[in-house]
C-alpha angles and dihedrals in degrees: 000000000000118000130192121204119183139157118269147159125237108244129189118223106185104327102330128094111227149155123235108229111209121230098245091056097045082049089058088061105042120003112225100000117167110172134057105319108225110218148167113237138215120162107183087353087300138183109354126252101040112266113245113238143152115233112218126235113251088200084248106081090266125095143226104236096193113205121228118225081238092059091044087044093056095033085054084224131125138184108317094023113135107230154190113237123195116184135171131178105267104227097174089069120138122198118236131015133345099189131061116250108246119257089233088053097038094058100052093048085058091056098063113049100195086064095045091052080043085049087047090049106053118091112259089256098070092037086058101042089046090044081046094052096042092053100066094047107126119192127060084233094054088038088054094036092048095037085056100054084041090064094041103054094036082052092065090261116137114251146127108258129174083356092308135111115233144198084014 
């Protein structure tokens, strides 16, 4: 499998530290691709193995490669550190989520139904990245916090929600 490695510098777009992917590179990995790119990740050879992401389409050609705290974190880089990117196609991709919803946020979304037809609606991406983030919530106050915002915005309420706005 090909893999493209380049220079960059961490930018930040809202609140989110990413790299901007040129067209020409993402092209490189995956001719004509339209839609979330999924990728293995290595920023300064870090962390081993590569980090699974998807990068996100910019509308140009080129894509948004939005860096985990985990990634920054293992890369020892921040927002405005020059870096080394490594990327490959991620054939192994599976659509939809890889970890199970958890049973305190799954009984409250049962019981609204216009956040569960939200939940129904959304692709299985962002199914999979807000089921990923709820996950490793740790305490029963930020399961709750977070559980409540969930429901609002997948209700059709306004809100900023996993560092989006929603419902604009």
């Amino acid at each position: 499998m090909a893999s493209i490695c380049f220079t960059s510098t961490i930018k930040k777009r809202g609140i989110n530290p990413y790299v901007l992917v040129s067209a020409i590179l993402a092209a490189q990995l995956k001719e004509n691709w339209r839609k979330p790119l999924p990728v293995l990740v290595q920023v300064n050879s870090k962390p081993e193995p590569p980090w699974r992401i998807n990068m996100m389409p910019a509308g140009d050609g080129s894509f948004y490669l939005y860096l985990s705290g985990e990634v920054l974190k293992a890369s020892n880089t921040k927002v405005g550190s020059v870096v080394d990117v490594k990327l490959q196609f991620d054939a192994d991709y599976k659509p939809g989520p890889v970890h199970p919803m958890p049973t305190w946020f799954s009984e409250v979304l049962a019981q609204n139904q216009l956040a569960q037809q939200g939940w129904d609606e959304l692709v299985p991406s962002l199914q999979k990245e807000i089921l990923r983030y709820m996950t490793r919530l740790k305490s029963i106050e930020a399961q709750s916090r977070n559980t409540q915002l969930a429901i609002h915005v997948l209700a059709g309420g306004k809100g900023r929600f996993l560092a989006r706005s929603w419902n604009e």
